[in-house]
N, C-alpha and C positions, 0 to 999 in steps of 0.2 A: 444316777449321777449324770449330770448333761455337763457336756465338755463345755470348755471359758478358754481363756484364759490365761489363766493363774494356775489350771490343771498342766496345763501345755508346760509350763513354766516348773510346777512341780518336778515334773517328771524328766524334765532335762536337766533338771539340777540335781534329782539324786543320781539320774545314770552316768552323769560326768564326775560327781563324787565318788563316784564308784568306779569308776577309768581312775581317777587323780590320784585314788587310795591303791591302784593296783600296781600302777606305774612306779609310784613312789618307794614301795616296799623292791623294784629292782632297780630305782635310782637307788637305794641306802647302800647295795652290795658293792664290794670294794673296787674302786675306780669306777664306779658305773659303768660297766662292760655293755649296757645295751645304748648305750649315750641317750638314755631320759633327760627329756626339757619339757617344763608344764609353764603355761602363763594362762592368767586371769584379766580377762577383760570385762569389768562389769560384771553379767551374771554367765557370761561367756565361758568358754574356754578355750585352749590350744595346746596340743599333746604334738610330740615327738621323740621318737624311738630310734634313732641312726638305725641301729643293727638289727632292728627287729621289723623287719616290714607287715605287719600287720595294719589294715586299712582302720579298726577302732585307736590304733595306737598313732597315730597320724594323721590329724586331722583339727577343725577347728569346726565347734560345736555352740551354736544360742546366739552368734552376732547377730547385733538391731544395729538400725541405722545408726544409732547415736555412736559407733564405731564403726562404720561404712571407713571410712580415712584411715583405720589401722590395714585396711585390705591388703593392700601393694605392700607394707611393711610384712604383712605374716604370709605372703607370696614369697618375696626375698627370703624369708627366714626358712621356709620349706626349701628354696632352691640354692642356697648357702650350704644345705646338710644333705644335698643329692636325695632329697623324698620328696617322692610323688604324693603330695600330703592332698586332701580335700577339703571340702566347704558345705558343712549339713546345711539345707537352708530345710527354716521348719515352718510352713503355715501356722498361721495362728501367734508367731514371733515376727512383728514388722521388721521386712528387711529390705524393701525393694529397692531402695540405692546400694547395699550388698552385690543384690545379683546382679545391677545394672555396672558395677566397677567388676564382678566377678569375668560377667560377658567381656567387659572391653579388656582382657588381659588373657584372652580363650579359653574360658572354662565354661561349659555347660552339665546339665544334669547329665549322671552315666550310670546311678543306680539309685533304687527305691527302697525304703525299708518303713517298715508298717514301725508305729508305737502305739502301742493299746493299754489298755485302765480298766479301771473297776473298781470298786467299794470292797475293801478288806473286809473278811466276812470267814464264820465257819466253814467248812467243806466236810461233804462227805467221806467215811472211809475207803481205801482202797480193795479193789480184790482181793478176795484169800491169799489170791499166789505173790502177791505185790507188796513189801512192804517198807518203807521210809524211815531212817534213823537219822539223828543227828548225828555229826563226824566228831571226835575228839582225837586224843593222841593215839588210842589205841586202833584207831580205823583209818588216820590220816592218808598211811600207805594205799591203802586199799581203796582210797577216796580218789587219790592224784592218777593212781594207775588208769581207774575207771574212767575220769579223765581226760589222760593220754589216749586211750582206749576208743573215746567215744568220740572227742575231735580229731583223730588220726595225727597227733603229735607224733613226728619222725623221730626224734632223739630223746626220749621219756624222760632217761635217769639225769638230761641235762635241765629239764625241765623242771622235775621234782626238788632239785636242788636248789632250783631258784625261789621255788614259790610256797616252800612247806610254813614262810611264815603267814601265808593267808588263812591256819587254823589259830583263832585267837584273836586276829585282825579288828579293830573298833567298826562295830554296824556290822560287822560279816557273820553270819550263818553256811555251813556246808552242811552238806545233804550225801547220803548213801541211798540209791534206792535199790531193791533186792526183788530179781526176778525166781522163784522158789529156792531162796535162800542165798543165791549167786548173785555178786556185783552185777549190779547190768546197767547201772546209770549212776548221775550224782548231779547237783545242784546248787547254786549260790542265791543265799537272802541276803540283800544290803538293807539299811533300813536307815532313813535319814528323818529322824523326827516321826512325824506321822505318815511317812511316805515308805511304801515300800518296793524295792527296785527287785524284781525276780533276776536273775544275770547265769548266762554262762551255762545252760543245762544239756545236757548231752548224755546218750544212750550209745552202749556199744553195740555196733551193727549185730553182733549176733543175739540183741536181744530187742532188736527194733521192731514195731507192730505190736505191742502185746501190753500198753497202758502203762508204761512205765514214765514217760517224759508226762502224760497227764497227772499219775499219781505225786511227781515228785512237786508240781506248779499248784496241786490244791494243796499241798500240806504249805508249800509255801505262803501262800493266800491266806491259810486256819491261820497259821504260826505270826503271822503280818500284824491279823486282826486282834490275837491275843496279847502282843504287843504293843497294842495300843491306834495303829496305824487305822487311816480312814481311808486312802487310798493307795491301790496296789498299780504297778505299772509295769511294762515288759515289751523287749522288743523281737523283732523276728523280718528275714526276708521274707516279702509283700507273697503270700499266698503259699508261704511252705508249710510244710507240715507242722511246725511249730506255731505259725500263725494260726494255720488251722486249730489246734490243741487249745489254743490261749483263747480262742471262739468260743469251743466247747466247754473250759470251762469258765464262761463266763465275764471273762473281758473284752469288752468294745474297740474298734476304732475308733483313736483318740485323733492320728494325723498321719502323716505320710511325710519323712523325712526325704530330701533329692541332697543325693551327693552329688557335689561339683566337683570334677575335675578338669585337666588340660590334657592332650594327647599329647603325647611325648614330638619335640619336632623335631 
């Protein structure tokens, strides 16, 4: 599969589908306690979370030029709701009057993050000791924990509370994966059409090194392609370990996302 595109474009429109649909499910909870705001610009997007600082949940993702002039409006709009919001710019998406109104308002790039692809395709099984389930109600718990677990979520049971509607969710797949029989990881499949967004995968440190984040991204990729999906996509800090993992099994650098920010004055 040689990158275009239209692959580029794939692939930021199912991972912002996949933000849009995560956000959404804690803007429905009563009052909106996290103060979720989502707007659409074109194939764009723009996410904000008052109460949640989280830098995926914050930010403005896909602008082209032909919205270069909403810039200084979705600046204000971050700086209205006290977040430190940012600006993906993504090669391969025309945007160079973006960063050129981004610079004149002091933002420059402050982090890198790899987006890689690949052709949804079978994969091999995992090791004996390794093995991958789908999550349902009876495993939910044990899904969200592993979770908590493997992103070092401070307050769990505040968390689990929020998010137990993600079993069920339209496009969403959760994953358990089981290092000799024990939680030790878990996993999100979004799937937008024939696109498929791997999201969210995490291992609990005390089962880190031993093929588990690898086994849970091929079943993801098997389960993509028997879906119907032609391409698989996924993101990771530029040269971490999970970059490395999504090498081995077999997806490409697709691009190189530069977050913009402002330093605080």
């Amino acid at each position: 599969m040689v990158p275009a595109r239209d692959i580029v474009l794939r692939a930021l429109r199912a991972e912002g589908l996949y933000t849009q649909s995560r956000l959404a499910l804690l803007e429905q909870l009563p009052a909106n306690p996290v103060g979720v705001e989502q707007r659409r610009l074109g194939e764009a997007f723009a996410f904000s979370a008052r109460h949640l600082p989280i830098d995926s949940f914050n930010r403005v993702v896909g602008l082209t030029d032909d919205h270069a002039d909403a810039v200084p409006e979705l600046i204000r709009w971050f700086e209205d709701r006290s977040i430190q919001g940012r600006f993906e710019v993504v090669p391969g998406v025309d945007s160079p009057a973006v960063t050129k109104t981004l610079a004149h308002h002091g933002y420059s790039p402050s982090r890198f993050h790899a987006l890689l692809y690949g052709e949804a395709r079978p994969a091999p099984a995992p090791a004996a000791d390794i093995t991958v389930e789908g999550v349902d109600a009876a495993t939910l718990e044990t899904f969200l924990d592993t979770y908590a677990a493997g992103w070092g979520i401070p307050e769990p049971e505040g968390f689990k509370r929020n998010v137990r509607g993600w079993l069920g969710r339209p496009g969403w797949t959760l994953y358990l994966g089981r290092y000799r029989n024990e939680a030790a990881g878990e996993a999100i499949l979004f799937m937008d059409g024939a696109t498929g967004y791997c999201a969210d995968s995490s291992v609990n440190p005390a089962y880190r090194g031993r093929g588990v984040h690898q086994a849970l991204l091929r079943r993801r990729i098997a389960d993509a392609a028997a879906s119907g999906a032609d391409l698989i996509c996924a993101e990771a800090d530029f040269l971490s370990t999970s970059h490395r993992n999504m090498i081995r099994a077999g997806l490409s650098l697709l691009t190189i996302k530069s977050a913009w920010t402002r330093s605080p004055s």
